[in-house]
C-alpha positions in Angstrom: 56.3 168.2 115.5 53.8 165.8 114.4 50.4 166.7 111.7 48.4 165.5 114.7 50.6 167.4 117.0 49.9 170.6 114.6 46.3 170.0 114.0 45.6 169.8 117.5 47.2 173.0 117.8 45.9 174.8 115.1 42.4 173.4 117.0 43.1 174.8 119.6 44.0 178.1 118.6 41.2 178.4 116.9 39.0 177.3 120.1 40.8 180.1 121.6 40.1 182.4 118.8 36.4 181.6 118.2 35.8 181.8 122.4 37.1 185.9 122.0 34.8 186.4 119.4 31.9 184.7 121.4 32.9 186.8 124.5 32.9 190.1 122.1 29.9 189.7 120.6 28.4 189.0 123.5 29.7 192.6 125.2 28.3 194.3 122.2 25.0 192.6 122.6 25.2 194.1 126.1 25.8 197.4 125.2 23.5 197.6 122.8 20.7 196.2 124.9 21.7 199.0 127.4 21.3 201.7 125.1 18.2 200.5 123.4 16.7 200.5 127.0 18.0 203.6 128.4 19.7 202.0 131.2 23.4 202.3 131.7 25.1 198.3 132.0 28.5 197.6 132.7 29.9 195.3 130.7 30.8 192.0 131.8 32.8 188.9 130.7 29.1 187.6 131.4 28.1 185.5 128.8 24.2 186.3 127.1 22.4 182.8 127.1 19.3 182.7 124.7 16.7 179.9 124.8 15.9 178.2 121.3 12.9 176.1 121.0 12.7 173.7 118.6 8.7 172.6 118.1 9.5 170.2 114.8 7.1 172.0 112.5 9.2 173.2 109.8 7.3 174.8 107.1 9.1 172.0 104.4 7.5 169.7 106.7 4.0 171.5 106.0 4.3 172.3 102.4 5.0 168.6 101.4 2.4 166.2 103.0 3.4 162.6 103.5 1.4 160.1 100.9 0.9 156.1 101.7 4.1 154.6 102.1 6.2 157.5 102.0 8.6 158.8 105.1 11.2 161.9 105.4 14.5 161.4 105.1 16.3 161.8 107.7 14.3 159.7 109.4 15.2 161.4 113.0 15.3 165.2 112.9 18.4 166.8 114.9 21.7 165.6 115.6 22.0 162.0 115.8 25.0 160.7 113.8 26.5 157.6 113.9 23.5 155.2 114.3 23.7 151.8 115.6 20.4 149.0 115.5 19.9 145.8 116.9 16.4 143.6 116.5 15.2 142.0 119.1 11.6 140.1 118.3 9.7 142.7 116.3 11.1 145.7 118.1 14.3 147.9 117.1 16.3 149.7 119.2 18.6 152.2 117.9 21.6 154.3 120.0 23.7 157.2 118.0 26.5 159.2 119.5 26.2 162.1 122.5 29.3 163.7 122.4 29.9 165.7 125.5 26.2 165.7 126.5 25.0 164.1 129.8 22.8 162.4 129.7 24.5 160.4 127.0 24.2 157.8 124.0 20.0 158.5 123.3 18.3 155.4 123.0 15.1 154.7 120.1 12.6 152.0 119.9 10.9 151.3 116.5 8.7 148.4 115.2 8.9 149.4 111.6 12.9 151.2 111.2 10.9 154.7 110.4 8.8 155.6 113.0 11.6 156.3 116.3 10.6 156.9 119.9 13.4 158.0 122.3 13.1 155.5 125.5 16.0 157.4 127.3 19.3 157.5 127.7 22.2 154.2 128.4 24.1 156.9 130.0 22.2 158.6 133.4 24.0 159.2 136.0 27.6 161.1 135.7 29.4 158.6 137.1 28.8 156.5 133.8 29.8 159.4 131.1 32.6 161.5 133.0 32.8 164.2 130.5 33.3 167.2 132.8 36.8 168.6 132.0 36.1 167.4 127.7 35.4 169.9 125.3 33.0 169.6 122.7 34.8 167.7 120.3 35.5 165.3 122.4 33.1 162.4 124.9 31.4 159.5 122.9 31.5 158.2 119.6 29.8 155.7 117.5 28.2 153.3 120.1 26.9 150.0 118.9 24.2 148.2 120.6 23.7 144.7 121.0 20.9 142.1 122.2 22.3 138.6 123.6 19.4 136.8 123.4 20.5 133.8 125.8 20.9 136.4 128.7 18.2 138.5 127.3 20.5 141.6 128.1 21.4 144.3 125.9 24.8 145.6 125.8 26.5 148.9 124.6 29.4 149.5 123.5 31.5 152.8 122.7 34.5 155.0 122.9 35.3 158.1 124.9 37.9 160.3 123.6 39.6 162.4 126.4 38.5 163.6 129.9 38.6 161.3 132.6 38.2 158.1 131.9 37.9 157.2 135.8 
C-alpha cells in the first residue's frame, strides 16, 4: 500500500471517527435539553443544527481604531484562501477558493487592493460546480482569474478534486 493509499485511509477513519463523536454529542445535547425542560425526548440519530451569526464587529476591531493610511490585516475577514487578482482599468477583481460550497469561487471588486466588495459568485447554478457526492475536503481549489482585454471577457480557471466531474 501506497503513503497516499494510507493517508487517505487514515482520513477516512478519522472522518468516520470524528462523525460518531458529532452524532454523540449531539444525543447528549438532546438529553440534556429534555431534562432541563421537563419533557421526556427520545433520542434520535437527529442531528442539533445551531445558527451562528457572524455581524463583523469583533471587539479587536473596536479597541484598535484605524488611523490615516492604515488597514487590517487580513484584509477579508473569514475564509478566503488561495487568492487570485487580475486589474482591469482601475478596478480589481479578486476570486479565492470555495471548497465544497455552492455557490462557488466568491468574486471581489476593489479600486484600491484593501477595500473588497463581494459581486457574487462565478459559480451559480449546480450544474457548473457538481459537488454533491464530495466531502469537505474536497470541490475547488486555487482558482485564478483572468481579463483578456481584446475580448473584454474574463476567464476563470480552477481545479475540482473528486465528485462528479460531469
Amino acid at each position: 500500500m501506497s503513503k497516499l493509499q494510507k493517508g487517505s485511509n487514515n482520513l477516512i477513519l478519522c472522518g468516520k471517527i470524528l462523525a460518531v463523536v458529532l452524532l454523540a454529542s449531539g444525543l447528549v445535547t438532546q438529553s440534556i435539553s429534555a431534562q432541563s425542560s421537563g419533557k421526556s425526548l427520545k433520542a434520535s440519530n437527529a442531528p442539533i443544527i445551531t445558527k451562528v451569526v457572524y455581524q463583523g464587529d469583533d471587539k479587536v476591531y473596536k479597541d484598535n481604531p484605524l488611523k490615516d493610511n492604515e488597514f487590517y490585516n487580513p484584509i477579508l475577514q473569514g475564509c478566503y484562501p488561495d487568492p487570485s487578482i487580475c486589474k482591469r482599468g482601475d478596478d480589481y477583481f479578486m476570486v479565492t477558493s470555495s471548497f465544497a460550497f455552492n455557490p462557488g469561487v466568491p468574486i471581489f471588486h476593489s479600486k484600491d487592493l484593501v477595500n473588497w466588495k463581494q459581486i457574487g459568485h462565478v459559480l451559480e447554478r449546480p450544474s457548473q460546480l457538481k459537488v454533491e457526492y464530495t466531502g469537505m475536503a474536497a470541490g475547488v481549489y486555487a482558482p485564478t482569474i483572468r481579463y483578456n482585454p481584446h475580448n473584454e471577457t474574463f476567464y476563470m480557471i480552477t481545479t475540482q478534486f473528486a465528485g462528479d466531474f460531469g
